[in-house]
C-alpha positions in Angstrom: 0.0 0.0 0.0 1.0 3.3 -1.1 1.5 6.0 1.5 -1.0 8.6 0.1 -3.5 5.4 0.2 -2.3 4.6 3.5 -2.8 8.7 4.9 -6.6 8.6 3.1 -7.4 5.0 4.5 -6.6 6.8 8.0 -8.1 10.1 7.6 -11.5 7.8 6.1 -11.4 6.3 9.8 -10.7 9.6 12.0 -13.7 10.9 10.0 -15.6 7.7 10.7 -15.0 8.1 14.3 -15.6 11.8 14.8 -19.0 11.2 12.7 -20.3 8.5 14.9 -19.1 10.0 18.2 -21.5 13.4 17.0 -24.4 10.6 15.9 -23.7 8.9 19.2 -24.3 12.6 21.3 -27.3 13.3 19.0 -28.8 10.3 19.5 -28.4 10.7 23.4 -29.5 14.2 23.4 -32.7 13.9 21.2 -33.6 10.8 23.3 -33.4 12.8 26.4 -36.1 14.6 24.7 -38.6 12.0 23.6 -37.7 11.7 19.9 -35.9 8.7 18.4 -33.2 8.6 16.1 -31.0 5.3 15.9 -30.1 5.6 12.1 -28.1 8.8 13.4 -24.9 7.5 15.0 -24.1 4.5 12.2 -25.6 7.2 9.4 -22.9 9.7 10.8 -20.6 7.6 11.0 -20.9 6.7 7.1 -20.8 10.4 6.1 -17.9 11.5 8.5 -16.0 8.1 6.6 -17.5 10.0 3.6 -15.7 13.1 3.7 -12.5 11.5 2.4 -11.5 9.6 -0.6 -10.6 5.7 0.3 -10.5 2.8 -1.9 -10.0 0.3 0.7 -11.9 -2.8 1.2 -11.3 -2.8 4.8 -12.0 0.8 5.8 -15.7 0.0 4.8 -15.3 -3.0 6.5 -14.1 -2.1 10.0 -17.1 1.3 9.3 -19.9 -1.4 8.4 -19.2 -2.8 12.0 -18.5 -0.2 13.8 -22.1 1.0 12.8 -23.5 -1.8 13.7 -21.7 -1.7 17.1 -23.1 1.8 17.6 -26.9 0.1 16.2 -26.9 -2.4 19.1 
């Protein structure tokens, strides 16, 4: 693996992780208040992985379950 393709598979994941984190406090925050949203931390999630440009097999991989980590 290339080191560009290396940086992007990385930044793919920090974005992954900030995104859920932000679903994850949304989530919390609009159950507090009687509305529910579970799509949002694993839907996050996917758009902060989103941002950035990754052709790996394995950075959707280790998102798919991290989303379905955050699901459960």
């Amino acid at each position: 693996m290339q080191m560009k393709a290396i940086q992007s598979s990385g930044l793919a994941l920090v974005g992954a992780a900030v995104g859920g984190l932000l679903g994850y406090l949304l989530f919390m925050w609009l159950t507090r208040h009687g509305i529910y949203g579970l799509a949002l931390p694993g839907g996050l999630l996917g758009v902060g992985a989103g941002l950035f440009k990754s052709r790996s097999i394995w950075v959707a991989v280790i998102c798919g379950l991290a989303a379905l980590a955050l699901g459960l």
